[in-house]
C-alpha positions as CSV (number, residue, x, y, z in Angstrom):
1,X,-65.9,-102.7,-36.5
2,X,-63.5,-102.1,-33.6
3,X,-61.0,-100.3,-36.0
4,X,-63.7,-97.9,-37.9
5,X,-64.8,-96.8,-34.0
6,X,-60.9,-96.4,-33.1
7,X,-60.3,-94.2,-36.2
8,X,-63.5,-91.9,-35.4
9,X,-62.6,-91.4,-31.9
10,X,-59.2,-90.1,-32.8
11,X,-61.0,-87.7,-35.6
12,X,-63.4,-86.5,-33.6
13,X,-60.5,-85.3,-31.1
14,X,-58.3,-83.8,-33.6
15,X,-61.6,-81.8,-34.7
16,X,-61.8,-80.4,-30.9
17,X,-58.1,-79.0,-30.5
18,X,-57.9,-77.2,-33.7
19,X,-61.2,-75.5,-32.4
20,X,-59.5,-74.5,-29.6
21,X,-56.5,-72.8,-31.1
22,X,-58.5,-71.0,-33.3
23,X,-60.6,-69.6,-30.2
24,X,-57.6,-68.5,-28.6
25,X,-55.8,-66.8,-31.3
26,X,-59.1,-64.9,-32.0
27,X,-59.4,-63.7,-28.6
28,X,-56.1,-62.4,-28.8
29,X,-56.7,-60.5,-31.9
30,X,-59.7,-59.1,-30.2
31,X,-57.5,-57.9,-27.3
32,X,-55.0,-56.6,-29.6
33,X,-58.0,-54.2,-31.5
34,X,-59.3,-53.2,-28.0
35,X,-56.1,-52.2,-26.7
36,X,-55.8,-50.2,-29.8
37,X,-59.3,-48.4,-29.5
38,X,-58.5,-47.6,-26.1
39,X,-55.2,-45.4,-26.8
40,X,-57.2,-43.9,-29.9
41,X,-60.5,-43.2,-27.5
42,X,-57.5,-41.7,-24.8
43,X,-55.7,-39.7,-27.4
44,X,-58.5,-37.8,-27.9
45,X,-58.7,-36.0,-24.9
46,X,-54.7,-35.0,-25.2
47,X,-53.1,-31.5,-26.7
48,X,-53.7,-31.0,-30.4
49,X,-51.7,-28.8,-33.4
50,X,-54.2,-26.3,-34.7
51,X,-53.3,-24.5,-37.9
52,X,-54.8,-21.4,-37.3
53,X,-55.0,-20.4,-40.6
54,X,-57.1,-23.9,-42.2
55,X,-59.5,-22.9,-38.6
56,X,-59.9,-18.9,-39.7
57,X,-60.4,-20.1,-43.3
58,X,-63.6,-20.9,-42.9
59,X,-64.8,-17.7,-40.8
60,X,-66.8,-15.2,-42.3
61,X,-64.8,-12.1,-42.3
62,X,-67.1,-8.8,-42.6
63,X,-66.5,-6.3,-45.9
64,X,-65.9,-3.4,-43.1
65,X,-63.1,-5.1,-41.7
66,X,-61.3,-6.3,-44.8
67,X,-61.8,-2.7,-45.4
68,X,-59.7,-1.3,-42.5
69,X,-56.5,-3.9,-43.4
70,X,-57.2,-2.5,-47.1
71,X,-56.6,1.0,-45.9
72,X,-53.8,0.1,-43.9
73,X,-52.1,-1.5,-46.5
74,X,-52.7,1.6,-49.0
75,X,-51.2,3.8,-45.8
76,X,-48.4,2.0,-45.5
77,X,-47.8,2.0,-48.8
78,X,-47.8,5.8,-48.9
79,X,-44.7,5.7,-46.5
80,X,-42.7,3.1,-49.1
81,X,-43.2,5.8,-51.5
82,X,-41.9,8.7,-49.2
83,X,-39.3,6.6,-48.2
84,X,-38.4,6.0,-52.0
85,X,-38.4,9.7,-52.4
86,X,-36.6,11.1,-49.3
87,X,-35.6,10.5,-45.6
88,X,-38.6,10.3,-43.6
89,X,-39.6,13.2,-41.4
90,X,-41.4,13.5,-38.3
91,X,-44.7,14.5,-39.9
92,X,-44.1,11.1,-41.7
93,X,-44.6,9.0,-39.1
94,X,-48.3,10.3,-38.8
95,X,-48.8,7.8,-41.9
96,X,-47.0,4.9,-39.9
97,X,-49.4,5.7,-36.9
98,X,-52.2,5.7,-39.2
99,X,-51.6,2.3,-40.3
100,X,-50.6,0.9,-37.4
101,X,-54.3,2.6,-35.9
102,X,-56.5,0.8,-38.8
103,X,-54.4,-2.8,-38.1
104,X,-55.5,-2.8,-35.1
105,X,-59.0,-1.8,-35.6
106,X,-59.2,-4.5,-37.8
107,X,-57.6,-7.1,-35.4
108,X,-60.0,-6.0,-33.0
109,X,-62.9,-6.7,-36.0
110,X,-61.8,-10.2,-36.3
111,X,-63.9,-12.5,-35.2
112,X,-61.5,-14.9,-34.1
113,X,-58.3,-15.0,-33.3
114,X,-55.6,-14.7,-36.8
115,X,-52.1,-15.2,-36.6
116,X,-51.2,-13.3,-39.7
117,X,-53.0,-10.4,-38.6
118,X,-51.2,-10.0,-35.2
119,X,-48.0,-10.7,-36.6
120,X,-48.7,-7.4,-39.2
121,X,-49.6,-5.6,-36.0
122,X,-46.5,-6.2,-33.8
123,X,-44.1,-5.4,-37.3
124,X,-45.8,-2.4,-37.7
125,X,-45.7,-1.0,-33.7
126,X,-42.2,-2.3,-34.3
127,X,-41.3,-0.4,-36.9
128,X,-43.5,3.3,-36.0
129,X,-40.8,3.3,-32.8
130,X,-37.6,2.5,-34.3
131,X,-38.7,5.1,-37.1
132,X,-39.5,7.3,-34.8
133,X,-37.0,7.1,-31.8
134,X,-34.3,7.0,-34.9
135,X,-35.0,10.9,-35.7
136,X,-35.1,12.0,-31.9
137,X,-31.8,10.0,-31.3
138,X,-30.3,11.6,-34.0
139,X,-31.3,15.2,-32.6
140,X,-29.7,13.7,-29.4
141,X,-26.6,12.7,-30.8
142,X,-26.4,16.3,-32.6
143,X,-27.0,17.9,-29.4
144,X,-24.1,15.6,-27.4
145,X,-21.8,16.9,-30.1
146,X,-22.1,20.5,-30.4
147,X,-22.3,20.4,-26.1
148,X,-18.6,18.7,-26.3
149,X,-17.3,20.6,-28.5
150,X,-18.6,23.5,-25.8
151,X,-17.2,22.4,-22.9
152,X,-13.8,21.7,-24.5
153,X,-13.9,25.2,-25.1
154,X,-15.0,26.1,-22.0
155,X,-18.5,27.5,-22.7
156,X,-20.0,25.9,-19.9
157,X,-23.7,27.7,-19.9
158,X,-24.3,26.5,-23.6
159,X,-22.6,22.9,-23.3
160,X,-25.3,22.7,-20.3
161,X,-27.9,23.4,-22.2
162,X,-27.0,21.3,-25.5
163,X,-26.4,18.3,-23.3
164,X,-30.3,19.1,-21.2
165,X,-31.6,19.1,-24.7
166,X,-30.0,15.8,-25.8
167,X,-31.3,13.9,-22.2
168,X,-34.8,15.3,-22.9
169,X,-34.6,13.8,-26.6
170,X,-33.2,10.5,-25.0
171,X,-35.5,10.6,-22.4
172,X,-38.5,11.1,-25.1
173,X,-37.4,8.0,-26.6
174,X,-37.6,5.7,-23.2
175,X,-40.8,6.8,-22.2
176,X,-42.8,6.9,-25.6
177,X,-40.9,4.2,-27.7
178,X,-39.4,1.4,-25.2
179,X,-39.6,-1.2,-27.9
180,X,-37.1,0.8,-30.1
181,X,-33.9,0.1,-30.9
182,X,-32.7,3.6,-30.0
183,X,-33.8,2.7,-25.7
184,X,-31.0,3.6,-24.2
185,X,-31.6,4.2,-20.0
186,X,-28.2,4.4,-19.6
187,X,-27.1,6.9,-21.8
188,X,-30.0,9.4,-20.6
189,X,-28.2,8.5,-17.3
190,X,-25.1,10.3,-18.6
191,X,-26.5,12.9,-20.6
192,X,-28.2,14.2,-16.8
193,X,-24.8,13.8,-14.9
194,X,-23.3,15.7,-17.7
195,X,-25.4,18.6,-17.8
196,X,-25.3,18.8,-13.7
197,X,-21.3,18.6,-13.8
198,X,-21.5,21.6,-16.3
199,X,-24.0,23.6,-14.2
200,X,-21.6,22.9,-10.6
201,X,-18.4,23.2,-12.8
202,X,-18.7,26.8,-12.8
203,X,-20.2,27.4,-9.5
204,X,-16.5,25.6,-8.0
205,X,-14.7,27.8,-10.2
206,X,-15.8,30.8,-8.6
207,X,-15.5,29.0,-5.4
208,X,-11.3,28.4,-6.3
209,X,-10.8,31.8,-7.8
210,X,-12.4,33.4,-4.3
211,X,-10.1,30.5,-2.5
212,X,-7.0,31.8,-4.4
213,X,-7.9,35.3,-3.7
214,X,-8.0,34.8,-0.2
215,X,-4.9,32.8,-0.1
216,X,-3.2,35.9,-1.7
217,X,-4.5,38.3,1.1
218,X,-3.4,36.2,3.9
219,X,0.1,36.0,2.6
220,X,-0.1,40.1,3.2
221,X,-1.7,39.8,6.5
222,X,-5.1,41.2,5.3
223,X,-7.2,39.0,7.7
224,X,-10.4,40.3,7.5
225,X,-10.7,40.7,3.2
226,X,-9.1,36.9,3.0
227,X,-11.7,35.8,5.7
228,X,-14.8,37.4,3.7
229,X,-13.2,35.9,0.3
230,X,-13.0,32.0,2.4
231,X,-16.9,32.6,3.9
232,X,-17.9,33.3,-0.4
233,X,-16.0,30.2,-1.2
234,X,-17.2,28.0,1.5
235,X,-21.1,29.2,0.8
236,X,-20.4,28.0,-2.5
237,X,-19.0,24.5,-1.9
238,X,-21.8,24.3,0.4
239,X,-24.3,24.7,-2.3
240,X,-22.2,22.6,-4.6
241,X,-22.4,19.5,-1.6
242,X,-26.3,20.3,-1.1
243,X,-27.8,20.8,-4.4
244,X,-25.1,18.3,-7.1
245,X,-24.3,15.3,-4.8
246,X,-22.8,12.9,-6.4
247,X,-21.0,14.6,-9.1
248,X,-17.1,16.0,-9.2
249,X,-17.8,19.0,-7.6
250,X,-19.4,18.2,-4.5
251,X,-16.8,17.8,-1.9
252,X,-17.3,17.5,1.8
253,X,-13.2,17.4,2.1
254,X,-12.5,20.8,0.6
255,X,-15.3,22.3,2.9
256,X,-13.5,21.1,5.7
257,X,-10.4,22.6,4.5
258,X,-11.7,25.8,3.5
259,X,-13.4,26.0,8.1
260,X,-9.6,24.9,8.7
261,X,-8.0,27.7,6.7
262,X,-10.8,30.3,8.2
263,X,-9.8,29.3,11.8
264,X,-6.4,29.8,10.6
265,X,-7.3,33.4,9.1
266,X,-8.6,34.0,12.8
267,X,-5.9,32.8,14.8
268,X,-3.4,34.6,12.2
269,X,-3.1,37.5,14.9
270,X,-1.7,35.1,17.4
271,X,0.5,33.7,14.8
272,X,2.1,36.4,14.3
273,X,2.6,37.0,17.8
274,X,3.8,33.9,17.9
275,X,6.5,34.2,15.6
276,X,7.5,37.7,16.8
277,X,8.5,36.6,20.0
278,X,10.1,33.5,18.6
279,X,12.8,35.5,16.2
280,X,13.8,37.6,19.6
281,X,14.2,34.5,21.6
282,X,16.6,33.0,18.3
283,X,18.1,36.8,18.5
284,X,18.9,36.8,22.2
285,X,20.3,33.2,21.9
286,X,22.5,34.5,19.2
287,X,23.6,37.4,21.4
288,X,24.6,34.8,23.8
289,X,21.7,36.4,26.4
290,X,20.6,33.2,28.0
291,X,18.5,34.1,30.8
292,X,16.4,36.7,28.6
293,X,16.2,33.9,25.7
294,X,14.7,31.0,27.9
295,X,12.1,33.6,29.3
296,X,11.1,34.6,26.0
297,X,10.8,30.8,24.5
298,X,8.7,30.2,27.7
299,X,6.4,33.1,26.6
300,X,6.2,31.7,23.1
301,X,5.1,28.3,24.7
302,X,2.3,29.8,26.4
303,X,1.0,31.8,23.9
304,X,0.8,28.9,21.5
305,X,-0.9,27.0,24.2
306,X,-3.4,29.8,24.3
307,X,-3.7,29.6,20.6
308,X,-4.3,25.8,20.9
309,X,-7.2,25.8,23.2
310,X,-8.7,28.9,21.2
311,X,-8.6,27.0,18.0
312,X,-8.3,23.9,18.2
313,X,-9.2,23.7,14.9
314,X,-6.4,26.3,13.2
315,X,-3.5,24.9,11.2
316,X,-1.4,26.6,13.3
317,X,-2.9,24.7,16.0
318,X,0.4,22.4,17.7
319,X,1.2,20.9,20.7
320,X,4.6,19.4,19.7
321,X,5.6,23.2,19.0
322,X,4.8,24.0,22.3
323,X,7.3,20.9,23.8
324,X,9.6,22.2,21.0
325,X,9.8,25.6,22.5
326,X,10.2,24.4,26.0
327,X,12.8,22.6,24.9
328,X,14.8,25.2,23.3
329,X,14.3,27.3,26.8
330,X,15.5,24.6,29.0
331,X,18.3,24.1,26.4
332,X,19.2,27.9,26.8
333,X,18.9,27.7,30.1
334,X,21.3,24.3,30.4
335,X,23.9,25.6,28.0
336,X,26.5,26.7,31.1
337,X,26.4,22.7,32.6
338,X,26.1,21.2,29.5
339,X,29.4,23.0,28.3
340,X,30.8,21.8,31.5
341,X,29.4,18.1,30.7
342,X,31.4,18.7,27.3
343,X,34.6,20.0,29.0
344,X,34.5,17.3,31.6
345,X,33.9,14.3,28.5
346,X,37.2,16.0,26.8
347,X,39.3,16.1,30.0
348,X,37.9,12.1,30.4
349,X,38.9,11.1,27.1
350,X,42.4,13.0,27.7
351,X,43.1,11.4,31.0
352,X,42.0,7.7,29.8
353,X,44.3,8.2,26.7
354,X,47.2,9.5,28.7
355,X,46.7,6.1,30.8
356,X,46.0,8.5,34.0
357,X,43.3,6.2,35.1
358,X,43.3,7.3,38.9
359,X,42.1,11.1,37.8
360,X,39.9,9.7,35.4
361,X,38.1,7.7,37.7
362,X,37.2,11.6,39.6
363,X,36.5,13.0,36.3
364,X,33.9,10.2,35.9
365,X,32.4,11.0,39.2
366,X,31.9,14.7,38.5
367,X,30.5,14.2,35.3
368,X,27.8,11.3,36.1
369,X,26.7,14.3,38.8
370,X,26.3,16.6,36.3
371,X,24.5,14.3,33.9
372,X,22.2,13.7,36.5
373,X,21.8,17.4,37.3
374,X,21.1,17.9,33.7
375,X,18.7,15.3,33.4
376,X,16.7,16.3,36.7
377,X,16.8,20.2,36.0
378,X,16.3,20.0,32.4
379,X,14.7,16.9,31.6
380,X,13.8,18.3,27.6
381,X,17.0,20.2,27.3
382,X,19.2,18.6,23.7
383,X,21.8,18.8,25.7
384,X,20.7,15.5,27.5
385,X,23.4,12.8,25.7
386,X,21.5,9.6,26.5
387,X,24.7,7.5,24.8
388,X,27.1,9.8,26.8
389,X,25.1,9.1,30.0
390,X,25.6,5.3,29.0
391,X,29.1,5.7,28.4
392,X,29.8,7.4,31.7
393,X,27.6,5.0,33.2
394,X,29.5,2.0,32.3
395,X,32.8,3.8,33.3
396,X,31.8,4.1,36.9
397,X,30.8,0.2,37.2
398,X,34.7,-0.5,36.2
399,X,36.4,2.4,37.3
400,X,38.0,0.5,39.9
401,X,39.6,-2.3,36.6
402,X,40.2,0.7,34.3
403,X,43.9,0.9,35.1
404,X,44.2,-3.3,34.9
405,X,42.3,-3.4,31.8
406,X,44.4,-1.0,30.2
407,X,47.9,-2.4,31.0
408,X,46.7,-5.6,30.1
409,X,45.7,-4.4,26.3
410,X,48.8,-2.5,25.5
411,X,50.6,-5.1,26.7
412,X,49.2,-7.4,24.4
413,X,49.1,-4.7,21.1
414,X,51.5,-5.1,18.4
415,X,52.0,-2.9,15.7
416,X,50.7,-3.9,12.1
417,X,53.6,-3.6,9.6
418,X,53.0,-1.3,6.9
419,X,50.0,1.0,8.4
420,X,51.2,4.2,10.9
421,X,49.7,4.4,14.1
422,X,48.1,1.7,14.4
423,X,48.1,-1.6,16.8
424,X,46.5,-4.6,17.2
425,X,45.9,-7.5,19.5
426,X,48.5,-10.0,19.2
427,X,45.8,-13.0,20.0
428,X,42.4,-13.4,19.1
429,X,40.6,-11.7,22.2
430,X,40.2,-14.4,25.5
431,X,37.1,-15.2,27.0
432,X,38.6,-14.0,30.1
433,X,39.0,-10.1,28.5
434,X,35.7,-10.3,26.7
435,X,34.0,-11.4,29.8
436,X,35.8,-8.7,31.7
437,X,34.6,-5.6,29.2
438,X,31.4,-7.2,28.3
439,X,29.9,-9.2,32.0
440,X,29.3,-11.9,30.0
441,X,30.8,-15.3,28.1
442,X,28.8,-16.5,25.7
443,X,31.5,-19.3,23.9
444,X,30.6,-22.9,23.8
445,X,33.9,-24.3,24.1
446,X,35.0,-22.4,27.4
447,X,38.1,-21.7,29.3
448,X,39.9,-18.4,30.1
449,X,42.8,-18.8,27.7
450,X,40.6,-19.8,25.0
451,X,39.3,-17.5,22.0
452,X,36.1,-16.2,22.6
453,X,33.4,-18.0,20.1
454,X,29.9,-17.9,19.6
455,X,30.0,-13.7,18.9
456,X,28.3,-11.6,16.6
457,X,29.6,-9.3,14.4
458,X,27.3,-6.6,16.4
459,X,28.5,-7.8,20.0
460,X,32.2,-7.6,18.6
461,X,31.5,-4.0,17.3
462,X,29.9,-3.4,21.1
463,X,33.2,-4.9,23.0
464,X,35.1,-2.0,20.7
465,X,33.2,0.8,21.4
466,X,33.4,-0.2,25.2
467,X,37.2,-0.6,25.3
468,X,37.7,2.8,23.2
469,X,35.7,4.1,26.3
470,X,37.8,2.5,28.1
471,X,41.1,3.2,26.7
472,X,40.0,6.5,25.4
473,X,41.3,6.1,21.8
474,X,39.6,4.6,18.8
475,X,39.3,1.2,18.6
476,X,37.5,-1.2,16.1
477,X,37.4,-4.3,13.8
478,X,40.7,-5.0,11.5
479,X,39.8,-4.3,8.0
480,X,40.8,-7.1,5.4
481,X,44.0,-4.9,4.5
482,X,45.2,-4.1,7.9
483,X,45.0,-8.2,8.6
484,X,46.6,-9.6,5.7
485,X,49.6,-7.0,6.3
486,X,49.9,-8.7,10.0
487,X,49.7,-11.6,8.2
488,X,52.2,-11.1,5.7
489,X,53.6,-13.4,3.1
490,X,53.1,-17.0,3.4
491,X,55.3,-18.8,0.8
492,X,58.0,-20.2,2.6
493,X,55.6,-20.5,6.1
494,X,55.0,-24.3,7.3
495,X,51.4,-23.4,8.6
496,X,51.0,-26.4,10.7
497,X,53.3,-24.8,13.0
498,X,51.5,-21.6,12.9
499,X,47.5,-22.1,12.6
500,X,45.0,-24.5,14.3
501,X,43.0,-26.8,11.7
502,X,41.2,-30.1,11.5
503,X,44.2,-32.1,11.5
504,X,45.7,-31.2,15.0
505,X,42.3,-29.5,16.8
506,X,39.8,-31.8,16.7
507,X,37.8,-29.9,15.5
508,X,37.7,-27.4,18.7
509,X,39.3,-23.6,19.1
510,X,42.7,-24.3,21.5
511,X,44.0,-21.3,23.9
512,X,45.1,-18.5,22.2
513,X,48.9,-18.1,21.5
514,X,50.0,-21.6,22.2
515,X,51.7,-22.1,18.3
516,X,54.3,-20.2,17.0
517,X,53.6,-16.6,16.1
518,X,54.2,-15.6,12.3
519,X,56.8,-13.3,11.6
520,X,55.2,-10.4,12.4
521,X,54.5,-11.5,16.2
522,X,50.5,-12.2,15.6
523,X,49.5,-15.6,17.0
524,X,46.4,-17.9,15.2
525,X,45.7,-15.6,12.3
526,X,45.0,-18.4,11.0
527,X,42.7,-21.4,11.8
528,X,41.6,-21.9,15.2
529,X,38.6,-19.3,14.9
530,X,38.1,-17.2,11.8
531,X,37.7,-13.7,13.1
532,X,35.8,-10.2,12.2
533,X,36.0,-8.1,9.8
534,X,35.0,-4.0,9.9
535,X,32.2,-3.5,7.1
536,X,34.0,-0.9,4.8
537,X,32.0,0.3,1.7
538,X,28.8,-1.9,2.8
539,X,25.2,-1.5,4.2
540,X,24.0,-2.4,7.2
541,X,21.5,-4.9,6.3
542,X,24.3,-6.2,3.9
543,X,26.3,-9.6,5.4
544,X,29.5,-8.8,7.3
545,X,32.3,-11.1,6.6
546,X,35.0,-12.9,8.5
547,X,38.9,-14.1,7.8
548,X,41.5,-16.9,8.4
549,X,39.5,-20.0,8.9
550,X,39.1,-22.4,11.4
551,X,40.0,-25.6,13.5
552,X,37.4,-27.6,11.4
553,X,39.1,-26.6,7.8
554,X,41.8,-28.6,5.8
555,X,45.1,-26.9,5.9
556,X,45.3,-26.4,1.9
557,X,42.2,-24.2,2.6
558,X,43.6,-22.6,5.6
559,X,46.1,-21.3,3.5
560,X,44.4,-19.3,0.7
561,X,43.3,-17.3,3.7
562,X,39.6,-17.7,2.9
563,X,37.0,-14.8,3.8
564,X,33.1,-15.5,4.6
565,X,30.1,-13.9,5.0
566,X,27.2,-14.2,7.7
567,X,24.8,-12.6,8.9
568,X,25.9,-9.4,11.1
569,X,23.4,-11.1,14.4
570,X,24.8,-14.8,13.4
571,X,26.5,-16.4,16.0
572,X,29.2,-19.7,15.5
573,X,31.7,-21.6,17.6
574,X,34.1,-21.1,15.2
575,X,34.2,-17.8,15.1
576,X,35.9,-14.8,17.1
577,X,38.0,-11.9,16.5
578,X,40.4,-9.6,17.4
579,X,40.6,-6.0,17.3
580,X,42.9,-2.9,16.5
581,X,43.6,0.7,18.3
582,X,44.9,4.0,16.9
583,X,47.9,5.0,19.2
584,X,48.4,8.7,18.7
């Protein structure tokens, strides 16, 4: 009995768990079919596809409507059967326009809304403008044609009008058929500014040809012919600026110069009056009469002042002429001192060359008066010699060395083998003589008896010009000829004993002349500094070059004699030079 109650118990909770997992898995089925309801019940309410055609389908469509497609259909027909026949013409389109007319009538008859129908409409509006616009474009394109071929040949009246015809066809075809192929806004843009270029193109022809007619009269002095000629032309470019801006034509430039070359045309009197008294102030110059050829190049200067404040606006208008023909008076009137300035220069340069340094040194003071004089009296005179006033200048501040500085150069000048009448500098020049011609020392390594270092080509080329003032005779830069023939031959030379290098200098210039000169007498050719060359045969902005080498180089290359190139403003320790003079 115990086990049968056991046994039932057990059953009877079995029983009660499947019953629950059923329950369960049917609720979640019934979730699962709601959740499904509820997207299709939500779905509804979203954006659908309608086929248009299945929804019309159905419509009643009335007899007098499918009536009006019918006859549009037979219309258009009509206009296949032209078109297989012939090119279509302009009264052809009427049967385009008649279809496309009963399409939409019977678009508008539709009850609802038909795709098909609309589609027919837009292809037909589509093709009445292309077929239309395409026989006005090609009248345009006929017109453009024959108005090129016009204008090349220059008759501009009829190109005009061929290209106005071919804008108004273009222009017919933008405004009545925009959706054609054949719109073109553009081109009716071109076709306008064609036509107005050919309407002003003859207009500024006249205009030139009055222009060059005027030009001719003014050459003959016909003022008042060449001045009515210029008022025609400028009326003209003033219609051409006010009536066709924007094309070739219009120009606010040539207007300007057309009032220019009027005022000109009324100060041409004046000009002439002008010039008149100018050729007998040249004559009188000629004729050597001084006093009557200043007064008249002060005349000319005031009447072209007068000129310039009358018309300010004349070509002939000029203020520099009026400082030109003072000039040329106060020239005439300086020509008596200033051929004294020149006498007294040549006397200078005499007396310096002849080593007569005490009546020099008089000469010097009479002419730096007379410069002055010059310069005070006749400040615009070309007479005025600003380097000849620095020359003279520079004189009087050594005046009292000149005889010193002399003797001590020709004392030092040897003559280069080979080459006539001409000497040079025994040493390479001392800081002590280039500080005593220049005022200044610029060498790193200094000491009186050393070779000046640290100088341009340019300030070399200024210490020569100085000492030919000084010694008055020409002195400059050896050329590479004139050095190698001081030089002279080398193969049997030990150069230690001659030429400074990195294996006795330490790498520093040493005082001038303390080796033994080569044959020719010359001290430190070579090594010690590498010294200046004159520039023959080259260009200013090229590089200037420089000879011998120096107490930094290895005596192998010492004794090739090497050259070098710098920069003419470059400045080295290492480099000097010395300098020649033609003795007479």
């Amino acid at each position: 009995m115990v086990r049968l109650k056991k046994s039932s118990i057990y059953r009877r909770s079995h029983e009660t768990s499947g019953l629950k997992r059923f329950m369960i898995l049917l609720l979640i089925i019934m979730a699962c079919v709601g959740v499904l309801v509820l997207f299709w019940f939500l779905s509804q309410f979203g954006p659908k596809n309608v086929d248009y055609s299945v929804r019309t389908a159905d419509v009643e469509i009335s007899a007098g409507a499918i009536a009006l497609r019918t006859q549009s259909l037979a219309v258009e027909a009509q206009f296949e059967e032209v078109l297989a026949m012939r090119q279509a013409e302009q009264q052809d389109m009427l049967l385009l326009k008649r279809a496309l007319e009963l399409q939409r009538q019977y678009v508008d008859a539709m009850p609802k809304y038909n795709i098909r129908a609309t589609q027919r409409l837009e292809s037909l509006g589509r093709r009445y403008q292309n077929s239309s616009a395409e026989l006005l474009r090609v009248t345009s394109l006929k017109l453009e044609s024959e108005a090129q071929a016009l204008a090349n040949d220059q008759a501009y009246k009829a190109a005009r009008d061929k290209f106005q015809g071919a804008f108004m066809e273009q222009k017919a075809i933008n405004e009545n058929f925009p959706l054609s192929s054949a719109y073109n806004v553009g081109r009716a843009t071109r076709l306008q500014r064609q036509a107005r270029y050919l309407t002003a193109e003859p207009l500024l022809q006249q205009s030139l040809d009055f222009e060059r007619d005027a030009d001719a009269l003014i050459a003959q002095y016909e003022w008042e012919s060449a001045a009515a000629l210029l008022k025609q032309a400028m009326q003209i470019q003033q219609q051409l600026n006010r009536e066709y801006r924007g094309t070739n034509q219009a120009s606010v430039s040539r207007l300007v110069g057309l009032e220019v070359k009027l005022v000109g045309i009324e100060s041409g009197q004046d000009r002439l009056e002008i010039e008149e008294v100018s050729r007998l102030a040249d004559a009188s110059r000629a004729a050597g009469e001084m006093l009557k050829s200043a007064s008249l190049y002060e005349e000319v200067a005031r009447l072209q002042q007068e000129l310039n404040k009358a018309y300010p606006g004349s070509p002939y208008a000029s203020s520099e002429q009026v400082v030109e023909f003072r000039r040329k008076s106060q020239t005439v009137q300086s020509v008596e001192l200033g051929l004294e300035v020149e006498s007294n220069h040549d006397l200078l340069k005499r007396l310096l060359s002849e080593r007569r340094t005490y009546e020099a040194a008089e000469v010097i003071v009479a002419l730096r008066r007379d410069i002055k004089h010059m310069q005070n009296a006749f400040p615009r005179s070309s007479l005025n010699d600003e380097e000849l006033e620095v020359k003279v200048r520079y004189l009087n501040l050594v005046q009292s060395d000149l005889g010193y500085i002399q003797d001590r150069v020709y004392n030092a000048l040897l003559p280069v083998p080979a080459v006539e009448g001409l000497r040079m500098l025994r040493t390479e020049v001392p800081q002590a003589l280039y500080a005593l011609i220049m005022g200044t020392n610029p060498s790193r390594n200094q000491d009186d008896v050393n070779p000046v270092d640290s100088v341009s080509w340019t300030e070399a080329k200024s210490f020569c010009e100085r000492l030919s003032w000084i010694l008055g005779k020409e002195v400059r830069l050896p050329s590479e000829h004139e050095f190698r023939q001081a030089l002279g031959r080398l193969r049997y030379v030990v150069l230690e004993k001659h030429a400074w290098s990195i294996l006795d200098a330490d790498g520093v210039a040493q005082s001038v002349g303390k080796k033994a000169p080569f044959a020719s007498g010359f001290f430190d050719l070579l090594g010690n500094v590498s010294e200046w060359l004159e520039s023959e045969g080259r260009f200013t902005s090229e590089e200037a070059r420089h000879i011998g080498g120096h107490a930094q180089d290895r005596l192998e290359s010492i004794f090739s004699v090497p050259t070098r190139s710098a920069p003419r403003g470059d400045r080295n320790r290492l480099t000097g030079f010395r300098f020649v003079v033609f003795i007479d």
